[in-house]
C-alpha positions as protocol buffer text, in pm:
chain_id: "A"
residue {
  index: 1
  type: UNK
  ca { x: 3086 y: 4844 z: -1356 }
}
residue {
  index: 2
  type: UNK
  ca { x: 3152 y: 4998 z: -994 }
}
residue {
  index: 3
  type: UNK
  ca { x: 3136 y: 4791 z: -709 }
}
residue {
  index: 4
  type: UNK
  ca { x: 2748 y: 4856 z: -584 }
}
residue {
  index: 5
  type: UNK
  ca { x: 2686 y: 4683 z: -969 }
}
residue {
  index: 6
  type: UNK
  ca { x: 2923 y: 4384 z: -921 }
}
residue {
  index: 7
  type: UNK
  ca { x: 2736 y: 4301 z: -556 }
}
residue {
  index: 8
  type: UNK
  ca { x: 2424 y: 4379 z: -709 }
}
residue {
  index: 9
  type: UNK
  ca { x: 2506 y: 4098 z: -928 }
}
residue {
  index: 10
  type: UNK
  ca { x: 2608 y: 3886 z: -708 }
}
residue {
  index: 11
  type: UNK
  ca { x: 2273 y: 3917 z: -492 }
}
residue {
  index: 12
  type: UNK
  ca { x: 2104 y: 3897 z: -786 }
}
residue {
  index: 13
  type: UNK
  ca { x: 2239 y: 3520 z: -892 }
}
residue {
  index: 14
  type: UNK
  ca { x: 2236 y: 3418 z: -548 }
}
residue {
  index: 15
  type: UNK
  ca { x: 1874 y: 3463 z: -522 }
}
residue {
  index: 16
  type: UNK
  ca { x: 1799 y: 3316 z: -866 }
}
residue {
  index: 17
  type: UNK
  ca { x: 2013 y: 2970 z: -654 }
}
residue {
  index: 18
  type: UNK
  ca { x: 1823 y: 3017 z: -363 }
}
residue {
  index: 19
  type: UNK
  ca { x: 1477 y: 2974 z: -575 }
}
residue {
  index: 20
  type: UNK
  ca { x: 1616 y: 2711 z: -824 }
}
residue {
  index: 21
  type: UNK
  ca { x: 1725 y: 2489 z: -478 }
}
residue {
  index: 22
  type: UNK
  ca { x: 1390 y: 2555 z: -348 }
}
residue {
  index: 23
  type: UNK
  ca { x: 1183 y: 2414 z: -666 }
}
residue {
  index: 24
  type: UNK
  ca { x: 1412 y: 2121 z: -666 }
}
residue {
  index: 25
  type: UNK
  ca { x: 1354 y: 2058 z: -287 }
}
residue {
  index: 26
  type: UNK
  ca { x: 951 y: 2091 z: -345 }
}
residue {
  index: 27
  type: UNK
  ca { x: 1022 y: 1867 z: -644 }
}
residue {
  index: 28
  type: UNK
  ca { x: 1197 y: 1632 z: -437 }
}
residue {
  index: 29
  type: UNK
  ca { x: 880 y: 1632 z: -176 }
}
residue {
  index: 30
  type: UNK
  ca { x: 613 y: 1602 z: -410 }
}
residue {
  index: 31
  type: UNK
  ca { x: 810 y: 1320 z: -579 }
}
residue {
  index: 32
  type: UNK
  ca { x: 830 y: 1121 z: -248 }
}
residue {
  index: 33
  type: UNK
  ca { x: 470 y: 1186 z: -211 }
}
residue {
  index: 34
  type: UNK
  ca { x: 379 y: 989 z: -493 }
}
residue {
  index: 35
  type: UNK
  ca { x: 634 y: 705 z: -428 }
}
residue {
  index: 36
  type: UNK
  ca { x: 402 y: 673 z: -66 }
}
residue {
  index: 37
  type: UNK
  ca { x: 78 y: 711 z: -273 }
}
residue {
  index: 38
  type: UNK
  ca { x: 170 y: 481 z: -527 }
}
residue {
  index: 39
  type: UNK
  ca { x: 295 y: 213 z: -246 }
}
residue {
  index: 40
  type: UNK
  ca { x: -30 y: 272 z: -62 }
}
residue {
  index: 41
  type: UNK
  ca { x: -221 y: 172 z: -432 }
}
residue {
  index: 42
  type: UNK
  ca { x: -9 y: -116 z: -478 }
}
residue {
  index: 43
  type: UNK
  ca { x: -41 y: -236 z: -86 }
}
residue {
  index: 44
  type: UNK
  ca { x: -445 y: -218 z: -113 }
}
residue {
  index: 45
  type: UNK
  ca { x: -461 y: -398 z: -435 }
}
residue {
  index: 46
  type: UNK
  ca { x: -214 y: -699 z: -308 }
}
residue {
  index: 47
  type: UNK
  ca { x: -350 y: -699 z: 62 }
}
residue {
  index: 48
  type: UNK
  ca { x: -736 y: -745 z: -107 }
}
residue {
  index: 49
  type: UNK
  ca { x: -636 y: -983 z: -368 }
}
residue {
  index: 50
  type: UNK
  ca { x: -538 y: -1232 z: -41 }
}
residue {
  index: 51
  type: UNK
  ca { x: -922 y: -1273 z: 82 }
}
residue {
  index: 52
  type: UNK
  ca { x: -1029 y: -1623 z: -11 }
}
residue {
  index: 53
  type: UNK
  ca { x: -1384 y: -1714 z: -66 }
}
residue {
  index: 54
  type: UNK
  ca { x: -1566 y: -1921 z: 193 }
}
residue {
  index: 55
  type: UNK
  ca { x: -1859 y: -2104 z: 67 }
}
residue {
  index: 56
  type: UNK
  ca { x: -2118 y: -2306 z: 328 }
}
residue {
  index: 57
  type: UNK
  ca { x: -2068 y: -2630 z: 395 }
}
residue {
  index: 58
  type: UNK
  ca { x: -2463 y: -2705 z: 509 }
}
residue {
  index: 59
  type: UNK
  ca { x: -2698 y: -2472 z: 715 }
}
residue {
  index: 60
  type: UNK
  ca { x: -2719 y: -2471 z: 1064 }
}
residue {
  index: 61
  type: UNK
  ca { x: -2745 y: -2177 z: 1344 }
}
residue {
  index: 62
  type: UNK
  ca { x: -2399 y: -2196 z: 1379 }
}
residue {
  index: 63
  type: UNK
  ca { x: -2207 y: -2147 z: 1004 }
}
residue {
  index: 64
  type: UNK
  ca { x: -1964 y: -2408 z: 895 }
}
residue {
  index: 65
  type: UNK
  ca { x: -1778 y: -2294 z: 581 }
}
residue {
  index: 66
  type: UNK
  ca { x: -1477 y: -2466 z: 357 }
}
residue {
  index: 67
  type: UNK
  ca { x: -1262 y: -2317 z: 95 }
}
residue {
  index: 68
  type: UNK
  ca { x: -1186 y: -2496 z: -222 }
}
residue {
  index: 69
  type: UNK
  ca { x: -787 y: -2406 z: -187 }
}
residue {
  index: 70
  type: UNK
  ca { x: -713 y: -2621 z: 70 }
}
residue {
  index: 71
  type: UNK
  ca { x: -829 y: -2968 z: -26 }
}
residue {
  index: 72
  type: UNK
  ca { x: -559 y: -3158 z: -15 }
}
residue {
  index: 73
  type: UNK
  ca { x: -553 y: -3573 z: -119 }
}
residue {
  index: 74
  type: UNK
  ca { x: -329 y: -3798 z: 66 }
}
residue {
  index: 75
  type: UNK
  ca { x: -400 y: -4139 z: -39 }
}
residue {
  index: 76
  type: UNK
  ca { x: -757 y: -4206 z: 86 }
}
residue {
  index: 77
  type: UNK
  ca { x: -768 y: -3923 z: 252 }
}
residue {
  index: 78
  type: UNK
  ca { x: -878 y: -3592 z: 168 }
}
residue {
  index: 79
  type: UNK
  ca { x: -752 y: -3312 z: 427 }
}
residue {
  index: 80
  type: UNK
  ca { x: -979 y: -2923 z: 403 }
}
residue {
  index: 81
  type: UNK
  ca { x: -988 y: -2674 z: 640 }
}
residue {
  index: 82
  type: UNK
  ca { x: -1292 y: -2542 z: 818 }
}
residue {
  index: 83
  type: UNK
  ca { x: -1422 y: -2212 z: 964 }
}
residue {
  index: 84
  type: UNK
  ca { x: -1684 y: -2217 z: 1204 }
}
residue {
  index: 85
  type: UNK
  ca { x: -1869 y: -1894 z: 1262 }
}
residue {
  index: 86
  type: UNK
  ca { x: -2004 y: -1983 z: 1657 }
}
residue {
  index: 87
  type: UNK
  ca { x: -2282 y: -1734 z: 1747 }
}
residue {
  index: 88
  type: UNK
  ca { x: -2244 y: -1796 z: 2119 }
}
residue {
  index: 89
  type: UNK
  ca { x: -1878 y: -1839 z: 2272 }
}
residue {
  index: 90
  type: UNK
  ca { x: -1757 y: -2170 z: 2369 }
}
């Protein structure tokens, strides 16, 4: 083997490095794609599961609504949040 052949070589394996970094780098990208994709997924499904249900207390122009989670008993008294839904600003 004469010189020419041993740089050859050489050349030869350094390219072969050069394209085995590069398919670990785009592995490395497309991996950290689907970590964000799969934290977006798991984001949605927590953020949505949050919305609580607000049923009507009784009709009138103006809505008045309660939600069953936050009846709370003290004694005699029993403590629930309301949200009005005003049609015209106050």
């Amino acid at each position: 083997m004469d010189a020419t052949d041993a740089q050859r070589q050489r050349q030869s394996s350094g390219g072969e490095f050069e394209l085995k970094r590069e398919a670990e780098a785009d592995i490395t990208r497309r991996e950290a794609k689907m970590k964000k994709l799969l934290l977006m997924i798991i984001l949605t499904f927590v953020s949505t599961s949050a919305i609580a249900r607000w049923d009507p207390v009784f009709e009138t122009d103006d809505g008045v609504y309660f939600t069953h989670h936050t009846f709370k008993k003290k004694k005699s008294v029993i403590e629930v949040w309301l949200l009005y839904n005003l049609k015209k600003p106050q």
